[in-house]
N, C-alpha and C positions, 0 to 999 in steps of 0.2 A: 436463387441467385440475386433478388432484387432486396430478399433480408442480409442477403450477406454487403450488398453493394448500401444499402442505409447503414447497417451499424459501422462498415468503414467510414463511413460520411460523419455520423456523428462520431465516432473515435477521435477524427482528424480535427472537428470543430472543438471537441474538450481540450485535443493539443495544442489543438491554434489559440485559444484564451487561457492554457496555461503557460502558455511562452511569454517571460517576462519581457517588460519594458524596458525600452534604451534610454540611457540620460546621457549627457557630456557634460562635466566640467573641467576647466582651464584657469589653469593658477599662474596670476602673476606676481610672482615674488618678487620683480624688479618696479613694483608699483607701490612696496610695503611701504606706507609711510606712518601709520598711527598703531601706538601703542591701547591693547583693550585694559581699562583699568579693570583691576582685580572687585571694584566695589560693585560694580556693576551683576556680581553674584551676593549681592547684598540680603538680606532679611531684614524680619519683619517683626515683631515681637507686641501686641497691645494690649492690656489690662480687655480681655477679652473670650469669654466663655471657660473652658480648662486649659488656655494657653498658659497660665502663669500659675495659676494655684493650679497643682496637679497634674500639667504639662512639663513645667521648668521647676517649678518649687513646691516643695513637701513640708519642708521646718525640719531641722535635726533632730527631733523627737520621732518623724513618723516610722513605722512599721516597713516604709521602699526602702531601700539601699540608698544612701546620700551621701552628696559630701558638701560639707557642713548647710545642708536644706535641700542642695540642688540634687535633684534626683541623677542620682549616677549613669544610669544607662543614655539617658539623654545627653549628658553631659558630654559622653564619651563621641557619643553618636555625631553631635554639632562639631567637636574637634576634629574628625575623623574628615567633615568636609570643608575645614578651610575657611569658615564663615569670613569675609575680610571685615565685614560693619554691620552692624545690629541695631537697627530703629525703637525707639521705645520711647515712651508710653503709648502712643498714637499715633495715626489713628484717632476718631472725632473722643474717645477718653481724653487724649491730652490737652483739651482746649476746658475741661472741666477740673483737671487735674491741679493742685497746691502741693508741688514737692515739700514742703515742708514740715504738712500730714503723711509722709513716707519715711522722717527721721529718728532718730533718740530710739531709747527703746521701745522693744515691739506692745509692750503690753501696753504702755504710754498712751500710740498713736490714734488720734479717732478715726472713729468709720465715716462712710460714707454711703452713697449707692449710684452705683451707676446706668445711671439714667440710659444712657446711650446703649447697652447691652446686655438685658433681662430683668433691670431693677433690684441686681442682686445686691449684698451688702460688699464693701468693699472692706477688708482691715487695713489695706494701706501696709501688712507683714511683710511685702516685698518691693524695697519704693529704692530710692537712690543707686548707696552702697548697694543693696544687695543686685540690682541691675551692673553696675561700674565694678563688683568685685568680678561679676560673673562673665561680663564679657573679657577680662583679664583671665580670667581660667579656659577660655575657649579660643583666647587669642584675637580675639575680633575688634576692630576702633565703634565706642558706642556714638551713637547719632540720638540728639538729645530732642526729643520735639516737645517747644516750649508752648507753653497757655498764653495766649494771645484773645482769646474766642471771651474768657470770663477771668483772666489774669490781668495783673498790672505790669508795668514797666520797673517799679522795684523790686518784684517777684521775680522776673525773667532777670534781672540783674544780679540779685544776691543769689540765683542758683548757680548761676554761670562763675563770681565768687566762689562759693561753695565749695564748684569741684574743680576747681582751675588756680586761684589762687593761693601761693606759696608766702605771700607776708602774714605779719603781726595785722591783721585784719577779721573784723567781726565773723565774717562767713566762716573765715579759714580756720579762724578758733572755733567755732561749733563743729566742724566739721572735724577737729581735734579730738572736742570734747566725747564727740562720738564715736571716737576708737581709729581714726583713718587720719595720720599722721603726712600724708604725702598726697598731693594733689593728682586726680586720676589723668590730666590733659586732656580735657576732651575738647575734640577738634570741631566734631560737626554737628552746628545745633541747629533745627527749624523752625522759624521765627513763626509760629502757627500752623496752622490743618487744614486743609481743607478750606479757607477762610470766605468760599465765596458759599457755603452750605451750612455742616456742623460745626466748624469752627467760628461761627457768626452771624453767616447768612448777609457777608460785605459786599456792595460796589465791585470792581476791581479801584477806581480812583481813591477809593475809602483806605481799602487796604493798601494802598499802597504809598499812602500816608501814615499807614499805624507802622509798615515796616522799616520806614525811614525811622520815627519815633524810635520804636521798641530798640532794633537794632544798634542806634545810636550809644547805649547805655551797658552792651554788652563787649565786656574790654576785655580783653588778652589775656592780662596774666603771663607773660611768657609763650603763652601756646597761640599763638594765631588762628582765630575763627574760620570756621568754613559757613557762612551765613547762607541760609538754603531759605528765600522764600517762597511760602506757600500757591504753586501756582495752578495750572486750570485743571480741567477735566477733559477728555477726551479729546471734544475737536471745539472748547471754546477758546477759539485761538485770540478771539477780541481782550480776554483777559492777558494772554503775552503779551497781547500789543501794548496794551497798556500800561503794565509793568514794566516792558524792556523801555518803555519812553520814559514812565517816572520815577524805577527806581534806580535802572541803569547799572553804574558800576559800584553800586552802593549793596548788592549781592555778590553773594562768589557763586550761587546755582539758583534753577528755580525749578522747581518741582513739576512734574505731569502723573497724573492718574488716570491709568485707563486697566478696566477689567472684560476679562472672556465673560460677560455676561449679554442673554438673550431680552432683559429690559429690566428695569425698575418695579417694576407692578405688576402682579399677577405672581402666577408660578415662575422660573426661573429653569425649570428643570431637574429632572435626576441625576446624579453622580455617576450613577450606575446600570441605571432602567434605562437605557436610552438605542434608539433605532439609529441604521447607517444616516441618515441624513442630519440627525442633529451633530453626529458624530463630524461629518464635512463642515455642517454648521459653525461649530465652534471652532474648527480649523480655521476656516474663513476668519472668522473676528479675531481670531487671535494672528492673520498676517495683516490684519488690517491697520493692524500698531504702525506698520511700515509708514504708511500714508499720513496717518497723523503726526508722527515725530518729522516727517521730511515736513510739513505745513509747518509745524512749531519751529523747526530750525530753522525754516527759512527766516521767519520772521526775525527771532533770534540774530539771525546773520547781517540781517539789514542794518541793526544797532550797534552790533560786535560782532564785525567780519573777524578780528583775530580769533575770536570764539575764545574769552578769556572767562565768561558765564554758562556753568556747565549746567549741563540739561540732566534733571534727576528722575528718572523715573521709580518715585519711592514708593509707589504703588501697584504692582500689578498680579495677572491670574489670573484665575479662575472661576466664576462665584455660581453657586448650584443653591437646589434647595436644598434646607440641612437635613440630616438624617432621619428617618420617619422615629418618634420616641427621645430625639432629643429636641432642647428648649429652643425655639425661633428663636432666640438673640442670642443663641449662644456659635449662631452660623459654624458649625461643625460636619463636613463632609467629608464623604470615600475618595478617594484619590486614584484613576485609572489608570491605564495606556494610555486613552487619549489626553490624561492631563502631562503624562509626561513627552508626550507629541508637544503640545502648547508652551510646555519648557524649551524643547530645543529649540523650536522654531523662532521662540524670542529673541533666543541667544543669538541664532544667526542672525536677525535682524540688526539686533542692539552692536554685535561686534561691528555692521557695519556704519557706524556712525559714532565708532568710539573717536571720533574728534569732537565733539562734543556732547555725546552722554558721559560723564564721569561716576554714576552712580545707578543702580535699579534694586530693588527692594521686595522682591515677591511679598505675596500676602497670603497666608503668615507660617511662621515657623513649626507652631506643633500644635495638632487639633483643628486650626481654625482656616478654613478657606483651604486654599492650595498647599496643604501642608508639608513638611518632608516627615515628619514624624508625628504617629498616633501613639494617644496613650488610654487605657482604661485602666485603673490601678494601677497597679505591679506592674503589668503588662506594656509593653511597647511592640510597634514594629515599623520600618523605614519603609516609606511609600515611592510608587514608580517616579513620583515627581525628585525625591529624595537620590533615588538613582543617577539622575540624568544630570545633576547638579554635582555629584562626584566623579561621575566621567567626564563633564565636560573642563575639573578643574586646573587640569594643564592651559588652559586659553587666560587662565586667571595673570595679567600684567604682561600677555605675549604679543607678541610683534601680528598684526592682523596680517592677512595675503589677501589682497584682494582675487576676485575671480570673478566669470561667467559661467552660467550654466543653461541648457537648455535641458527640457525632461518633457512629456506629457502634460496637459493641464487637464484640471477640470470647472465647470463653472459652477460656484458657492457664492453664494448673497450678490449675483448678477457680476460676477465679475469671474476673470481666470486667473486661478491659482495653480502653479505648478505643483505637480505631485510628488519633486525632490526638494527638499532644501540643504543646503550646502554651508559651511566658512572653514576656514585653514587659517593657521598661524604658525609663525615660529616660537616656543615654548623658551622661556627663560633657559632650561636647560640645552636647548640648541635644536631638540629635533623636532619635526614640523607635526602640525596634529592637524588632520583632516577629520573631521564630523558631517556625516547625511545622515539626514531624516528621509524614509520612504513613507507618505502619512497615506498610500493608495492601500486599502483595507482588503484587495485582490488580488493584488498583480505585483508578485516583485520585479524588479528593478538591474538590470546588466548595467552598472554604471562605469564610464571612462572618464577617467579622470587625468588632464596630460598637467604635468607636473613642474613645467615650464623653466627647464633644464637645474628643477631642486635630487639632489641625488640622496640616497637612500641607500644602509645597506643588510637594516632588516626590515619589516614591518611585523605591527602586530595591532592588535585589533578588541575589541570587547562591545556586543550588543545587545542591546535591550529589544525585547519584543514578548507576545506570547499568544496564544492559543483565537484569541478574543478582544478587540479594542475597549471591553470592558472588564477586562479580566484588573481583579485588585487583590494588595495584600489587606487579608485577614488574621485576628489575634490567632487562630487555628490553624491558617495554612500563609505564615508570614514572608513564603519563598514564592507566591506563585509568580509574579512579575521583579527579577533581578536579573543584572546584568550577566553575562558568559562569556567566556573567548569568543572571536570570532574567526575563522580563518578562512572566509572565501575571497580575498583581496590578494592580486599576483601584480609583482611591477616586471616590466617586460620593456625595452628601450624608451626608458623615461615615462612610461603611461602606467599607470596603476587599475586595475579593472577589478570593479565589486561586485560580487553578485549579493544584491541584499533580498531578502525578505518581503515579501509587504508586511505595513503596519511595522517599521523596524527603524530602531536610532543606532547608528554605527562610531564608533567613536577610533580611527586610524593613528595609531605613532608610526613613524617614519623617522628612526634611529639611522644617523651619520654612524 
C-alpha cells in the first residue's frame, strides 16, 4: 500500500512540473503610434573570412552555379528574405579599405592583406560595382561604410562621386569607363568604424571633429545622404554625449555596437558544446540590449527630443569561439536555437523603440558570426537564426502595437528576466502579426493574449523549436531546426490562447 501511495506521489509531482506555465499579454492597438522601419532587419556583409570569396562570390568561371560570380543558391536564399540594407565593406576592414583598389578590371586591381582578419591576401575581385550590382539583384539599399581610420577626405568624396553622381564629372566618367552608365543612389554612408578602436583608436572629441570634416565634402548628387556617424560601444554612453553635443544635426544617425558575447579575452565559448546555464547566460546579455539602447536614447533625447537622429544599431549578435579546425580570424561559427532565441528577442526589443532606431545590422550575413547562411563549397544550408529573420518579415515597415505582459521570471546575470517575450504589429497588408518567444528550456507556456478589441477571422501560426537548445543545421542533416505550422492558438471573445512549447518562437497572423 505504501509503494502504491509513493509512486502516486511521485506520478503527481512529474505532473505537477509538467503542467506548463501561464503568461498574459495585452495589446494596445489604440496606443499604435510608431511605425518599425523595415532596416532595422538589416545585414551585415565585411571583407571577412569565407563571407565574400566563397560565401557571396565565386567569379563566373567557378565550377558553383552563379550568376554572373554571385553564387546562385545564396543569391536566391537573401531574396527569399527581404534583406531591406546591406552594410559593406565593414566592419574594422573598411577603415583600411581604398575603394579604388576595388575598380577597373579585375586582373588590373592590386592586392592587399588584411590585416585585421587572418593576414590573408586580399584581390580586391569583389570591390564596388560588384557590391552595388549585387545588392540591386537582392533588392536591398547598400550602406556604404567609408575609411576614415587610414582614409582621406578626397577619398571618401570621390567615392560618394563615383556612385552617386550623374554629371560630366571625373568620378562619374570613370565610373562610365568602367561599364556602369547610371549612378547606383546610394543613400546610406558611414562616416568610419568603430572610430574609438579599429577604426583609429579616436577621442570621441577627436572624432567628432573628423566627422564634421569628412562629412562636410560628401555632396548629394541628387540623392540625399543618410550620414551615419560612427558611434559607441555598448554602454559608453560618454561617447553619445559627446557626439550628440558636437556633432549635433550635422548627422542623420549614430551608430551603437553591442554583441551576445561573454568578454573580450580568453575563451568566448562554444556554439554548440554549451550547458543550460550558458544557454540562460547568453539570454540574459542578449535582453540586456534593452537597458543600453534606453541609456543611449535618453541621452539622444535630451539633444533631439523630436528624435530627428536615428539610433543605428549596425552591429549586433552573437560572438562564440570559431569552429574547432577553422582559422581564428576567420571568426566562423554553428548557429543554434539558442542563436535563433537572441534573434527574436532583439527584434522584440528593437520594435519597441522604433521611434528612434531606424536601422540594426546583424553580424554577419554568411559564414561569419551570427550568420543566416553557411557555406562549404557547393554546399549551403540556412541556419536557425536565418529562420527567424523570415518569419519575423511581416513586422518589416508595420505599425508596432504596443503591449504588456506578464510571464514567469527567472534570474540571469543578477537580474529577472521574463521567460516570454512578446511584440505585435499591424502588417502593411492589414492583418496583425503577434510573435512570442518561450526561451524557458522546460516548461512550456499557456499563453493569453487579450487582443484589445482587434478582430480577427482566421488565424494561423508557423514555429520554430526543436528536440535540443543546441540542436543546429548541418551540411548532412540541413532540416534539423526549421520553421512548421503551428496550430495550438484558439481566439475565443476577443482573447487568443497559446499553447507554446518550451524553448519555442511562434510567429501569429491574425487575417481581417
Amino acid at each position: 500500500m505504501k509503494r502504491i501511495l509513493l509512486i502516486a506521489l511521485l506520478c503527481g509531482a512529474v505532473a505537477a512540473s509538467a503542467a506548463p506555465k501561464t503568461a498574459s499579454v495585452a495589446l494596445h492597438p489604440d496606443r499604435s503610434r510608431t511605425t518599425i522601419n523595415k532596416n532595422i532587419y538589416g545585414q551585415f556583409a565585411e571583407h571577412l573570412g569565407t563571407l565574400i570569396y566563397g560565401g557571396i562570390w565565386v567569379g563566373e568561371d567557378s565550377t558553383i552555379p552563379n550568376q554572373n560570380g554571385y553564387r546562385t543558391d545564396v543569391l536566391e536564399a537573401m531574396k527569399k528574405l527581404s534583406i531591406p540594407v546591406l552594410r559593406w565593406p565593414g566592419g574594422c576592414f573598411a577603415d583600411e579599405y581604398h575603394w579604388m583598389d576595388g575598380i577597373g578590371p579585375r586582373e588590373n586591381r592590386p592586392k592587399m592583406v588584411n590585416t585585421n582578419w587572418g593576414g590573408v591576401v586580399e584581390d580586391n575581385s569583389f570591390g564596388t560595382h560588384e557590391f552595388l550590382n549585387f545588392c540591386e539583384l537582392i533588392g536591398a539599399e547598400p550602406y556604404l561604410s567609408m575609411n576614415v581610420g587610414s582614409g582621406t577626405v578626397e577619398e571618401m568624396a570621390k567615392w560618394v562621386e563615383y556612385v552617386n553622381s550623374d554629371g560630366d564629372s571625373p568620378m562619374a566618367n570613370l565610373r562610365r569607363a568602367n561599364g556602369r552608365d547610371k549612378p547606383w543612389k546610394v543613400k546610406y554612408i558611414g562616416v568610419g568604424n568603430e572610430s574609438w578602436g579599429c577604426g583609429g583608436n579616436m577621442r570621441p572629441e577627436f572624432y567628432s571633429d573628423q566627422f564634421r570634416r569628412y562629412q562636410t565634402y560628401c555632396r548629394n548628387y541628387g540623392t540625399p545622404l543618410y550620414k551615419v556617424a560612427s558611434g559607441a560601444s555598448d554602454y559608453d554612453y560618454n561617447w553619445t554625449e559627446v557626439l550628440m553635443d558636437r556633432v549635433g544635426n550635422q548627422m542623420n544617425g549614430l551608430s551603437l555596437h553591442y554583441y551576445t558575447v561573454t568578454g573580450w579575452s580568453g575563451s568566448k565559448g562554444s556554439a554548440t558544446n554549451f550547458d543550460m546555464d550558458s544557454y540562460y547566460w547568453i539570454l540574459g546579455k542578449a535582453v540586456e540590449i534593452e537597458e543600453v539602447i534606453q541609456k543611449h536614447i535618453a541621452i539622444m533625447d535630451k539633444a533631439d527630443p523630436r528624435k530627428r537622429i536615428g539610433l543605428m544599431v549596425d552591429e549586433w549578435g552573437t560572438w562564440y569561439d570559431v569552429e574547432p579546425g577553422t582559422p581564428a580570424g576567420f571568426l566562423h561559427q554553428q548557429n543554434t536555437l539558442r542563436d535563433a532565441m537572441v534573434a527574436a528577442l532583439s527584434f522584440n526589443i528593437f520594435h519597441k523603440y522604433a521611434d528612434r532606431i531606424q536601422m540594426c545590422n546583424i553580424a554577419q550575413v554568411v559564414n561569419v558570426l551570427q550568420a543566416m547562411i553557411l557555406t562549404d563549397g557547393d554546399k549551403m544550408l540556412l541556419t536557425p537564426t536565418y529562420h527567424v529573420f523570415e518569419m519575423y518579415k511581416p513586422f518589416q515597415n508595420a505599425r508596432h502595437i504596443p503591449l504588456d505582459l506578464t510571464s514567469d521570471e527567472k534570474t540571469i546575470r543578477e537580474r529577472q528576466v521574463q521567460t516570454l517575450s512578446a511584440t505585435a504589429a499591424t502588417g502593411t497588408d492589414g492583418n496583425v502579426y503577434v510573435a512570442l518567444t518561450n526561451i524557458d528550456a522546460d516548461n512550456a507556456q499557456q499563453v493569453s493574449v487579450d487582443l484589445g478589441g482587434i478582430s480577427a477571422k482566421t488565424i494561423s501560426g508557423r514555429i520554430l523549436t526543436s528536440a535540443r537548445v543546441n540542436d543546429h543545421n548541418t551540411f548532412d542533416k540541413p532540416e534539423t531546426v526549421r520553421p512548421v505550422e503551428f496550430k495550438d492558438a484558439k481566439l475565443k471573445n476577443g482573447v487568443l490562447t497559446v499553447d507554446m512549447p518550451a524553448k519555442s518562437i511562434v510567429v501569429l497572423t491574425l487575417a481581417k
